[in-house]
C-alpha positions in Angstrom: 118.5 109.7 78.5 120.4 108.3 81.6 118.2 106.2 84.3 117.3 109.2 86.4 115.5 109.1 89.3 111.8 110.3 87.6 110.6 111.2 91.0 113.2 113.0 91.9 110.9 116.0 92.9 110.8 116.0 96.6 107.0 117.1 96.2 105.9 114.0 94.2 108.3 111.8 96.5 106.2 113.4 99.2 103.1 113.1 97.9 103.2 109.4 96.8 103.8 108.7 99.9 101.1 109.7 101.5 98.9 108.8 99.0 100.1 105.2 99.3 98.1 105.7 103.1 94.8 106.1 101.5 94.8 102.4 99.5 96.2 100.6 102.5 92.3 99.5 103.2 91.9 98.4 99.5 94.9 96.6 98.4 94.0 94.3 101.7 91.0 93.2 99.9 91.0 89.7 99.1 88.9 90.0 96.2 91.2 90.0 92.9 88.7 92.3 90.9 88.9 94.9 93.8 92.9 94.8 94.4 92.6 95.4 90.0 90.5 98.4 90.2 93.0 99.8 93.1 96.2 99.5 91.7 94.1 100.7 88.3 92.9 104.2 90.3 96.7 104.5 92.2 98.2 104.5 88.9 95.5 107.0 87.8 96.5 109.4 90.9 100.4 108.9 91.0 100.3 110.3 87.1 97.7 113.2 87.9 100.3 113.9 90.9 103.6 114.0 88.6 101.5 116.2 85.9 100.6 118.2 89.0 104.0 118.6 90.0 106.2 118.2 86.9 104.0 119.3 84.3 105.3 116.3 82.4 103.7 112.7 81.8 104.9 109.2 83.2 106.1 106.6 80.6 103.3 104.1 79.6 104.1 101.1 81.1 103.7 101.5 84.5 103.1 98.2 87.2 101.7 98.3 90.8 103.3 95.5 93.3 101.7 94.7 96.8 103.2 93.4 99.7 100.2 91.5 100.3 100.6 89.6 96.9 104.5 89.4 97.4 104.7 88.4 101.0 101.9 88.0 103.0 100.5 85.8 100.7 104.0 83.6 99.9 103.6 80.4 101.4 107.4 80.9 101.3 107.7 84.0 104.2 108.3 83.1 108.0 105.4 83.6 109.9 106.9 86.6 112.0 107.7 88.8 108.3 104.2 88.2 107.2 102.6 89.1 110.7 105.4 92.4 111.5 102.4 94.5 110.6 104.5 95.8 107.4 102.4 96.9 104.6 104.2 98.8 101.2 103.5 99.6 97.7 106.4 98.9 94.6 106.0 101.0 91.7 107.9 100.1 88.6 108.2 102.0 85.3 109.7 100.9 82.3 110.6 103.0 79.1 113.3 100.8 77.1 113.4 104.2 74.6 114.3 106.5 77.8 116.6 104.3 79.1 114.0 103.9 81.9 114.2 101.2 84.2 112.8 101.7 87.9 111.5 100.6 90.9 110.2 102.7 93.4 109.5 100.9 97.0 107.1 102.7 99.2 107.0 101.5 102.4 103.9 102.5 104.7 104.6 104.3 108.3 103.3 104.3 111.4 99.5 103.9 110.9 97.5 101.7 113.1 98.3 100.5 116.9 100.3 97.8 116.1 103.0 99.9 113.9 102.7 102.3 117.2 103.5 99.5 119.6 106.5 98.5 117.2 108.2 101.8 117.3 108.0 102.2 121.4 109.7 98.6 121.6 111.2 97.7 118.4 113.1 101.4 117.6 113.3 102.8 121.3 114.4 99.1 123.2 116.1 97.0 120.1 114.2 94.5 120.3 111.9 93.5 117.8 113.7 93.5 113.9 110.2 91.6 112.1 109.2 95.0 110.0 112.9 95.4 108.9 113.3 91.8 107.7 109.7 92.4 106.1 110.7 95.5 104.3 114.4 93.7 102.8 111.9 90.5 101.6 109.4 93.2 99.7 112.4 94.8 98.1 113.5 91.7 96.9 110.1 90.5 95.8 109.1 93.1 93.9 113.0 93.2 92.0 112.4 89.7 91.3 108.8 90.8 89.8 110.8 93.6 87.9 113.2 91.5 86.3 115.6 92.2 88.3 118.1 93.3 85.5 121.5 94.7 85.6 120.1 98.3 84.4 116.9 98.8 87.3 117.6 101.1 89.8 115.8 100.9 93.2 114.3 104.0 95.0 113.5 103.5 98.8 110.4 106.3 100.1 108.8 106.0 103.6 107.8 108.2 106.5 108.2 107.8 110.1 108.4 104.1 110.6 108.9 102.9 107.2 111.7 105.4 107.0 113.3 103.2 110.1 112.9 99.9 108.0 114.5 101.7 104.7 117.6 103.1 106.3 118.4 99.4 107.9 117.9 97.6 104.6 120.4 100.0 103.1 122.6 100.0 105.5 122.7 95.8 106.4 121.9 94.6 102.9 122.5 97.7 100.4 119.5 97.3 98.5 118.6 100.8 97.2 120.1 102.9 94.8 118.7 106.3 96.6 116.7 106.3 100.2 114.0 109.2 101.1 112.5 109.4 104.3 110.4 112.2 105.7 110.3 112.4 109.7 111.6 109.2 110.1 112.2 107.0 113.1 116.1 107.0 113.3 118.0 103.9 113.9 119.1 102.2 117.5 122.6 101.2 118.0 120.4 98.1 120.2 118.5 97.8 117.2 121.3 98.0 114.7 123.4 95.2 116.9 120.1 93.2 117.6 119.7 92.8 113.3 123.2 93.0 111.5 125.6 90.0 113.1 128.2 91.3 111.0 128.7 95.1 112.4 128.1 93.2 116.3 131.4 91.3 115.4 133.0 94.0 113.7 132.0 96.3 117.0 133.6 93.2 119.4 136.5 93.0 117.5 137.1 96.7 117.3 136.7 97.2 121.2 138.4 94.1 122.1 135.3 92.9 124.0 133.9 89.6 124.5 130.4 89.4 124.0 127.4 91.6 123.2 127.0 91.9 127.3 130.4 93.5 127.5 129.9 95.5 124.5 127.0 97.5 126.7 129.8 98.9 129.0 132.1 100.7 125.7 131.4 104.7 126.2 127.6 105.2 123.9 129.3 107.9 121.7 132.7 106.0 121.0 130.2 103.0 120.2 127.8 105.6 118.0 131.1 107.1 115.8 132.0 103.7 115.6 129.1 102.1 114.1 128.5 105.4 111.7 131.9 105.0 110.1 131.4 101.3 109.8 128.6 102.2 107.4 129.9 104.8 105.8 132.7 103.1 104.9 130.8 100.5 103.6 129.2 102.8 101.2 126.0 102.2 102.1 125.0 105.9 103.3 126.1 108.5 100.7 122.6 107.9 99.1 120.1 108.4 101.8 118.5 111.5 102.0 116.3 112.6 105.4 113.6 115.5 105.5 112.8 116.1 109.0 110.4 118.5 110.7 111.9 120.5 113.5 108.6 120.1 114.7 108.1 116.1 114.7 108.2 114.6 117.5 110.1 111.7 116.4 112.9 114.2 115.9 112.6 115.3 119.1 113.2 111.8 120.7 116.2 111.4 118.5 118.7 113.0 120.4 118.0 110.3 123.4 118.0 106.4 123.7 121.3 106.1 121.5 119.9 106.6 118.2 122.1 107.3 115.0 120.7 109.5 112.3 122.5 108.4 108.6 122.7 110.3 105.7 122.1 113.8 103.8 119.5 115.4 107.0 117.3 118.6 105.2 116.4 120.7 108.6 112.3 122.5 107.8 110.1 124.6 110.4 107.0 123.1 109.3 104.9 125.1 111.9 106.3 128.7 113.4 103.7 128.6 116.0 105.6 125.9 118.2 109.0 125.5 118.9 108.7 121.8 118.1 109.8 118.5 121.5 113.8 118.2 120.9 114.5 120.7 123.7 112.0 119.2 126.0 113.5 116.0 125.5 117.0 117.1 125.5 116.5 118.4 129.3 116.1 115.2 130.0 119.4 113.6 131.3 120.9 110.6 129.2 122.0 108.2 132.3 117.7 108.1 133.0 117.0 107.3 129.4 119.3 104.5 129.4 117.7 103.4 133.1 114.4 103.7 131.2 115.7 101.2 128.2 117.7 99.1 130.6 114.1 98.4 132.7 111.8 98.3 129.9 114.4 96.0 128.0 113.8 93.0 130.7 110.3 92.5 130.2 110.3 92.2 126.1 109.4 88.5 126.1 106.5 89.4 128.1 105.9 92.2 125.6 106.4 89.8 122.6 103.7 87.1 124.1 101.3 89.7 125.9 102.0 92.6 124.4 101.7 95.8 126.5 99.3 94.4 129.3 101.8 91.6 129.2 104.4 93.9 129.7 102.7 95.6 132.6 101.8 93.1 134.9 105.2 91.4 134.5 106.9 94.8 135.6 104.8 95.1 138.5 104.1 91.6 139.5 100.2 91.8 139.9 98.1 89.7 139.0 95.3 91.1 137.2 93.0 87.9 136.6 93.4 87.9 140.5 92.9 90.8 141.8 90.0 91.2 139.6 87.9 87.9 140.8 88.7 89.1 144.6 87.4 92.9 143.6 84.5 91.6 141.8 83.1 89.2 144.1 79.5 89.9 145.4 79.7 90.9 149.2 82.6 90.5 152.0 81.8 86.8 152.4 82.5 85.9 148.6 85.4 87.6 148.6 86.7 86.1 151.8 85.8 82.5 150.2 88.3 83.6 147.1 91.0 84.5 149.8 90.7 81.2 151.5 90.3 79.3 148.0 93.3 81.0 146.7 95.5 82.0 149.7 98.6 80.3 147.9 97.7 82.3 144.4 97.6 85.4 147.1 100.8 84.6 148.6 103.1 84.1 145.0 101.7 87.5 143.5 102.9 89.3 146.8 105.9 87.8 146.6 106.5 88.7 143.0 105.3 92.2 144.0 107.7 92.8 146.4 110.2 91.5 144.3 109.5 93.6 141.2 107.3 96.9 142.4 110.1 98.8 143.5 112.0 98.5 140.6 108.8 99.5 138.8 108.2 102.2 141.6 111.2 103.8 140.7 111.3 104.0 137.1 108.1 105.1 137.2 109.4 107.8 139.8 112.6 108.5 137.2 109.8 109.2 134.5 107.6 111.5 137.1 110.4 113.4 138.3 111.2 114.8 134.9 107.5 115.6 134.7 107.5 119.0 136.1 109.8 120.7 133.3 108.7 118.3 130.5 105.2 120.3 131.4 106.8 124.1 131.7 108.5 123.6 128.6 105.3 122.1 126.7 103.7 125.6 128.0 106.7 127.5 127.1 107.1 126.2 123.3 103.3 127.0 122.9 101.8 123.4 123.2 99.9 124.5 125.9 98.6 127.7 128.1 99.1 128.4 131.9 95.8 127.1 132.5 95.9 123.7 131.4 100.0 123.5 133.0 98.4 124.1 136.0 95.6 121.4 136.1 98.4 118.8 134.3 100.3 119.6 137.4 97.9 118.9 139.7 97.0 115.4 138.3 100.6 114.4 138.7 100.6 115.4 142.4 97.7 113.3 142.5 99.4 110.3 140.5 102.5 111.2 142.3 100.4 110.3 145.9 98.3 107.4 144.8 102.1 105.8 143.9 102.6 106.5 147.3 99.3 105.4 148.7 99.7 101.7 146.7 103.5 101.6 148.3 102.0 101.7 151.5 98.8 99.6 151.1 101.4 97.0 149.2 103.4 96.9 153.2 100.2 96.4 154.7 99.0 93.7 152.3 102.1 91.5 153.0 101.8 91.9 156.5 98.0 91.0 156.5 99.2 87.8 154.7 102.0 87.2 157.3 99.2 87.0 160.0 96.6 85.1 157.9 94.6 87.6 158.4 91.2 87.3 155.8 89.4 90.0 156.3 92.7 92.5 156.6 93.6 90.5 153.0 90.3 91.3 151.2 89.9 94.8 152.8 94.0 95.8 151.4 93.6 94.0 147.9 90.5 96.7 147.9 92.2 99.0 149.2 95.0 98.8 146.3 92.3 98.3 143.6 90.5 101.6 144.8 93.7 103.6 144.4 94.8 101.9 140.9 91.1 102.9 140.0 91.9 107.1 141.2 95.3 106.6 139.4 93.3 105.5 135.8 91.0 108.8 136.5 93.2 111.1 137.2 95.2 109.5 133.6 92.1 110.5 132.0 92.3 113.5 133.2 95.7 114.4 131.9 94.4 112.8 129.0 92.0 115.3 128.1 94.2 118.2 129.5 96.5 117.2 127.2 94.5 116.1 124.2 95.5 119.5 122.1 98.7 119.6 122.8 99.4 115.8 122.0 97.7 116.8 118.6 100.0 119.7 117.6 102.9 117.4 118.6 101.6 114.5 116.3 100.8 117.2 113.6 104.2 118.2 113.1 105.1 114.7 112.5 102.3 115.1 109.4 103.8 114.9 105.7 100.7 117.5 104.4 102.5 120.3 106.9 105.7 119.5 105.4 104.6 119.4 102.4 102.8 123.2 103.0 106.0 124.5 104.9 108.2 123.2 101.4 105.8 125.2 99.0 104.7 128.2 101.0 106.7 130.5 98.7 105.3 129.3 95.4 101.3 130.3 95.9 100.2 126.7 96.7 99.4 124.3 99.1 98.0 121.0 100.3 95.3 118.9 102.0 94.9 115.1 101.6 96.1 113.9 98.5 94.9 117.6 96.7 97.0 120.3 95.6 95.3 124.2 96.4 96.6 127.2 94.6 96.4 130.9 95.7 95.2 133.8 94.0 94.0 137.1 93.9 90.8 138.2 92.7 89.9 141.2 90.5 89.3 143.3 94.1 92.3 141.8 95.0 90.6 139.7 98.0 92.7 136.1 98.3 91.1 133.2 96.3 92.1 129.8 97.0 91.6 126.7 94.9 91.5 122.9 95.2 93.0 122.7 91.4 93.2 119.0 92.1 89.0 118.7 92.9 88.7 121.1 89.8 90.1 119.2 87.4 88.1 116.3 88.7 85.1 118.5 88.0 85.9 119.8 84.7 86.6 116.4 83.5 84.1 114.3 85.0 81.5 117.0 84.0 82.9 117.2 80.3 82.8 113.4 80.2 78.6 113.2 81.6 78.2 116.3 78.6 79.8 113.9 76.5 77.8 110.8 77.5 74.6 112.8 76.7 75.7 113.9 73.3 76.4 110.6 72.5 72.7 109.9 73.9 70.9 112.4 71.9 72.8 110.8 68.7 71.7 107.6 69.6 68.5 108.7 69.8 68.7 110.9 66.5 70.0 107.4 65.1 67.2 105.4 66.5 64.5 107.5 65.7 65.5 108.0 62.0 65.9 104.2 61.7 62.9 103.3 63.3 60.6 106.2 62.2 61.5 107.8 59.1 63.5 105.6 57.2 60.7 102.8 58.3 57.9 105.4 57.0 59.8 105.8 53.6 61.2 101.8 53.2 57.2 100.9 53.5 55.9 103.5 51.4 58.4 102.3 48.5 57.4 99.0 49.1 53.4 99.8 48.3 54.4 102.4 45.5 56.5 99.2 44.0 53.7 96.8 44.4 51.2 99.5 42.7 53.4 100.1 39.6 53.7 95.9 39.5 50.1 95.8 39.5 49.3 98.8 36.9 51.6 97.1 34.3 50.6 93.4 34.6 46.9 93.5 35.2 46.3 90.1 34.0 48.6 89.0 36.5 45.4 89.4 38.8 42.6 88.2 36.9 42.4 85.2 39.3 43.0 87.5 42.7 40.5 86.8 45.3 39.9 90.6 46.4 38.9 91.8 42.4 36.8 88.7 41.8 34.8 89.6 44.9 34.5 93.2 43.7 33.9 92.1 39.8 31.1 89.5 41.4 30.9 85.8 40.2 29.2 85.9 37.0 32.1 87.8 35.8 34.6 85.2 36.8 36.0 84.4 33.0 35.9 88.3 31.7 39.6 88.9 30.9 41.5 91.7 33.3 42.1 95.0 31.5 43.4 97.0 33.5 44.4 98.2 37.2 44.4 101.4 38.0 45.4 102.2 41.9 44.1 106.1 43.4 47.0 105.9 46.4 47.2 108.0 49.3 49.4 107.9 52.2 48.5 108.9 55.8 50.0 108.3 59.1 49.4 109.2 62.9 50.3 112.4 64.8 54.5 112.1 65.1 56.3 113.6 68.1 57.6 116.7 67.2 61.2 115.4 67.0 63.1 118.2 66.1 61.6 120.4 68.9 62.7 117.7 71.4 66.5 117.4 69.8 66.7 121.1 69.6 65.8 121.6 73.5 68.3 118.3 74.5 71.0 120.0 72.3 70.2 123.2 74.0 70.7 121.6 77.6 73.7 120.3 76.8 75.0 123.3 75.3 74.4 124.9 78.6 76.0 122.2 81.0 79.4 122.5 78.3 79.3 126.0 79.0 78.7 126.5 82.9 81.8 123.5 82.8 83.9 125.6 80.4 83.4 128.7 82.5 85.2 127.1 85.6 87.6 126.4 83.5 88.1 129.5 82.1 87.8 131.6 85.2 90.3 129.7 87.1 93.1 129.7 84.4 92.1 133.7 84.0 93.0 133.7 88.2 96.1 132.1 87.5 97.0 133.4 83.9 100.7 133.1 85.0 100.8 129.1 85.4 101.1 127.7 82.5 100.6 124.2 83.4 97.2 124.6 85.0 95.6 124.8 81.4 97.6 121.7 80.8 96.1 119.7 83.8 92.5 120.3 82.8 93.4 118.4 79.4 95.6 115.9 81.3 94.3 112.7 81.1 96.0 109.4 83.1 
């Protein structure tokens, strides 16, 4: 047998994926009996999900790698890979008989703020390549752990971010023998120039350019169909396989901000109900989404040291810590005495304001402009209804004036400080605060208008509804980590099943039936030991002792008890003979059998009500063979 790919079913690809979400929290324990009992129950679910899937079994010899053990916890690692925020799971299988010898790197997606925060700067600006670098160090980690021989084959699964990391290890370093990503982030060209030093030069040399600087002014799709067939001609892309929701809304940011999607790209409409973001987006003209990058890309050392309040006041020039003492200040005097104390503080932030506000006015006006049919289309690919259009409407004519409103109370505020002017200075800077304060409200408003919408957006970018859209036709489904079949009842009224939470109660509730038959042997065991045979050994005993004293009476002539009973003045008569009337009795005994036959009965009882689910489920889906299989599947 060659050295397939054994999860080469997209389901299980799919499915161990998202299962490697759920142990995030426990293979970040630092306790090494916990992180054994974790990779123990993964194994434990990634066979029940290939016997689920395959209806086969996984070789033996299965081993569980962390990134925590391989990299955050390797002295070795810069300081930047083991802080990116990556975290991924290795699993390798070995079966010398099978010709067997795989690894399987899952790498975790977008799942907590600071993944989110990594794809708005690191995928969308170029600037940040930590969790790439972090992903290529795993890899080679875990081969190393592996063995690393000639014959093991590496196999590359992520979603969304991790997809992102995957496709640039491939592509830079080659390190996988197949890639599968499901609604992945796509790849940069910034991003793609910012990591691999090697296409940058290739790219300079090709376009007879200078420097990276120059480089930016090439034509973005000669630079795009450039960089592609760099990589494919390096070979690096023929094995990388995409699954992508037409619904995910990292798909539907892909077509913008100069990304370049690699490899074989499997198209699924993973919820009918919405037309999915990519023709929102689209509408959106390419010269303002490179504005966008071009502004945000100034301010990423801020971002890198402050992250996105770092960001923020750097772009506008405002100094929060500031402003906030002056607003805060008890009464008109106090916050007169903080003008006066820190006049010169006052004077810098205006002057960064003025210098940096309108470039922050205006791509914050480039971003509002498009507003109006970002929020027609949302209502016309059924993300929202007319109702809440409307009121998302109105909140951006009110951000739309309060923009306005700080433009103007920013003029007034530098000419207050032109003057000197304290009580103009205090009563502006409150001024500004005030309408900064209706802008956040009327945020939180959109917020909550928008709430639903932003949720069926972020469900399309869920692997459970691709999963569900994938097996639609074939009578089953998901949710969580559980597969759910669908069936029809005698009446023919539709029946669905968690067969994955049956199985768990079958076999749990077979092994408690089996823990108390065990019991009632013990008990069985015990009671003969301890009462019966007890009763029997000691009655032998006195029966023996009898006969010994029947047949050798003179052996008791002298015995203490019979002189007493003879009486002294028979003390030298000679012993004839013994003879011993015996008769046993004992106390009241439980009625043991009663109690056996009635624990016996109970059990008898649990076995059958457990058999019955069983039985009734595989009678609902007589035509799947394989579900009487799981029920006897054991990991």
């Amino acid at each position: 047998m060659a050295n397939y790919n054994i999860f080469s079913n997209e389901n299980v690809k799919l499915r161990l994926i998202n299962l490697e979400y759920d142990y995030k929290k426990k293979f970040a324990s630092n306790n090494p009996k916990e992180i054994k009992e974790a990779k123990s129950e993964f194994e434990a679910e990634v066979r029940r999900i290939y016997k689920e899937e395959t209806n086969q079994n996984l070789p033996k010899d299965i081993e569980i790698y962390t990134s925590k053990e391989l990299i955050k916890k390797n002295n070795q690692k810069d300081k930047s890979i083991k802080e990116s925020g990556y975290d991924g799971t290795a699993i390798y299988i070995k079966d010398s008989e099978n010709q067997i010898d795989q690894l399987h790197i899952i790498s975790e997606g977008s799942a907590d703020n600071e993944d989110w925060s990594y794809n708005f700067f690191g995928l969308f600006l170029g600037i940040d390549n930590s969790q790439y670098r972090a992903t290529r160090e795993f890899t080679k980690e875990a081969k190393k752990r592996a063995g690393n021989s000639d014959e093991l084959h590496t196999y590359a699964l992520g979603h969304s971010l991790a997809n992102n990391n995957q496709v640039m290890v491939q592509l830079i370093d080659g390190e996988f023998d197949e890639v599968y990503g499901v609604n992945g982030a796509q790849v940069s060209v910034n991003h793609l120039l910012q990591a691999d030093k090697d296409l940058l030069d290739a790219m300079i040399n090709k376009f007879n350019v200078l420097n990276t600087d120059e480089l930016e002014n090439v034509r973005k799709e000669d630079l795009k169909k450039a960089i592609t067939q760099y990589y494919n001609d390096k070979g690096v892309t023929a094995k990388i396989t995409q699954r992508i929701s037409k619904d995910d809304p990292l798909y539907g940011v892909s077509g913008k901000a100069d990304f370049i999607t690699f490899g074989n790209v499997k198209m699924k409409d993973t919820n009918t109900d919405v037309k999915g973001i990519r023709s929102i987006i689209d509408k959106i003209p390419d010269e303002e989404v490179r504005s966008i990058q071009t502004f945000l890309r100034k301010y990423s050392d801020e971002y890198k040291k402050g992250g996105l309040n770092g960001f923020v006041m750097a772009s506008t020039g405002i100094d929060a810590e500031l402003v906030g003492s002056i607003f805060s200040a008890d009464g008109n005097v106090a916050k007169g005495k903080i003008v006066k104390d820190r006049f010169g503080d006052i004077q810098v932030m205006v002057k960064n304001i003025g210098e940096k506000m309108p470039a922050f006015i205006k791509f914050f006006h480039t971003i509002l402009n498009n507003s109006g049919t970002v929020v027609d289309q949302l209502e016309e690919n059924g993300y929202i209804d007319e109702t809440q259009r409307k009121s998302i409407k109105k909140q951006l004519k009110i951000v739309n004036s309060k923009i306005g409103d700080i433009e103007i109370q920013y003029q007034q505020l530098k000419y207050a400080l032109s003057t000197n002017n304290v009580v103009a200075i205090v009563y502006y800077v409150c001024e500004l605060i005030g309408s900064v304060n209706e802008l956040k409200d009327a945020f939180e408003t959109l917020d909550t208008e928008t709430k639903d919408a932003l949720k069926l957006i972020v469900d399309g970018h869920s692997i459970v509804q691709m999963l569900n859209a994938l097996s639609k036709e074939k009578g089953f489904s998901y949710k969580g980590s559980d597969i759910y079949f669908t069936g029809k009842s005698g009446s023919g009224e539709t029946i669905q099943v968690n067969l994955s939470s049956a199985v768990r109660i079958y076999q749990n509730g077979m092994k408690i039936v089996e823990d108390m038959e065990d019991a009632i042997s013990k008990y069985q065991k015990v009671y003969s030991q301890e009462i019966d045979e007890d009763f029997i050994d000691k009655k032998q005993a006195i029966i023996t002792a009898i006969h010994h004293m029947e047949e050798n009476p003179s052996h008791y002539a002298f015995d203490l008890q019979f002189r007493l009973a003879a009486g002294f003045s028979h003390t030298f008569d000679k012993l004839e003979k013994i003879s011993v009337h015996e008769s046993f009795h004992t106390g009241a005994l439980p009625a043991n059998d009663g109690i056996v036959a009635e624990l016996k009965k109970q059990t008898t009882e649990k076995r059958d009500f457990i058999k019955n689910i069983r039985e009734s489920i595989e009678k609902l889906f007589e035509k799947e063979e394989m579900i009487s299989q799981l029920f006897d599947f054991q990991p």
